[in-house]
N, C-alpha and C positions, 0 to 999 in steps of 0.2 A: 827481527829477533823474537817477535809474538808468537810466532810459528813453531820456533827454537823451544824456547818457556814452556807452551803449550807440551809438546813433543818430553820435555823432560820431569813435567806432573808424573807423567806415566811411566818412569823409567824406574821405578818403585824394585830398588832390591829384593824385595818378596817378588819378583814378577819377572826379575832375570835369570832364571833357573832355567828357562821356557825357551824355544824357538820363538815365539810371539815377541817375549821380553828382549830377547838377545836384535829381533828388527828393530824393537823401540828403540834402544840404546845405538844402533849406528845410524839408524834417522834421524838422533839427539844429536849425535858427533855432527854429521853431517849439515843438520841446522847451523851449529854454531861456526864450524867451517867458514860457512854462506856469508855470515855476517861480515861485513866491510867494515864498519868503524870500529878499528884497533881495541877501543875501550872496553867496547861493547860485547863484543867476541872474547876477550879474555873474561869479561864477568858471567858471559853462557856458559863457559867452559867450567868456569868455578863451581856455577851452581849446578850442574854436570856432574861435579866429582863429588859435589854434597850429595847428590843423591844416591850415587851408587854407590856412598860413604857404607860401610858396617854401622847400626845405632851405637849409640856409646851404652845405653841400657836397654834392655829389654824382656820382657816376663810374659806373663800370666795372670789374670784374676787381679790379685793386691799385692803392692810390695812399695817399701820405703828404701830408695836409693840410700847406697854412703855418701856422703857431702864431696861435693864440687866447687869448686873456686874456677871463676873467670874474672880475666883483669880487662877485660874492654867487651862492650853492647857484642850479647851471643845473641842470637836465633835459636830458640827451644821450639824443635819441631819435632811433633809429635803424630802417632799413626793410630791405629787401633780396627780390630777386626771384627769386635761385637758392638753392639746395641747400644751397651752403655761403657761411656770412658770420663772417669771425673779426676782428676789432678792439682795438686797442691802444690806451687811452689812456695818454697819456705825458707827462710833466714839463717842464719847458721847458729842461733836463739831456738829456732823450733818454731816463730812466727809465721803465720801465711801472710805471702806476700802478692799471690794471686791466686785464685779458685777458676780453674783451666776444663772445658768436658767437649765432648766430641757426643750427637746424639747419633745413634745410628749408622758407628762404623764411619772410615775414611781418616781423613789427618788434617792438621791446622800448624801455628806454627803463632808463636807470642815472645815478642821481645825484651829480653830481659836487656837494660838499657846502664843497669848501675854493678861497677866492677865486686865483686864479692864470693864469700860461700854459701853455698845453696844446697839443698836437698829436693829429693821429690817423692811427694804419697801420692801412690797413683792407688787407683783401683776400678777396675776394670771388669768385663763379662766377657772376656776372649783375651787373644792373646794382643801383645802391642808393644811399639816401639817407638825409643825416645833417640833424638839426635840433639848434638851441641854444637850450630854451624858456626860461622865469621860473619859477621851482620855485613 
């Protein structure tokens, strides 16, 4: 399944526009295929379809999402294509509840672990994208 995983880092919706992108994604399919333990396979698939998911936000430069509610532990993953990415996740109060950055481009990913509403101040030197997976 390392293989799978590895194979679907790179499956980056910014990156399936492309003949390149479009091999990654059936070498991802095809990873997870591979895999024998039932469980295991269904959970490559999953994270498979979170990546080639649409972000649920996405912008430019600086921007404050409208507020989100999750009722159970999401995965806040997040991408960015400049230099500098620093983000806020924040309380449905306005509080920070984590201080989130990326230095020099690339993506991460921080689990928000408690059911609630949330907002996000990002701000950024390029453009960037947020996703809201299933933990």
């Amino acid at each position: 399944m390392a293989a799978a995983l590895a194979v679907l880092s790179l499956a980056s919706p910014a990156r399936s526009g492309d003949a390149a992108g479009a091999e990654t994604v059936r070498r991802a399919f095809a990873g997870c295929r591979a895999v024998e333990d039932e469980r295991e396979r269904v959970r490559c698939y999953d994270k498979l379809s979170g990546v080639l998911s649409p972000p649920r936000f996405q912008g430019r430069l600086t921007a404050q999402t409208d507020p989100f509610a999750i009722t159970a532990p999401t995965v806040l993953r997040y991408e960015s294509d400049g230099p500098i990415f620093v983000m806020y996740l924040k309380d449905e109060r306005g509080g920070i509840v984590q201080n989130l950055h990326i230095g020099g481009g690339g993506s991460a990913t921080y689990l928000i672990d408690k059911p609630g509403t949330y907002s996000l101040q990002v701000s950024g030197s390029e453009s960037w994208r947020i996703w809201l997976d299933p933990a």
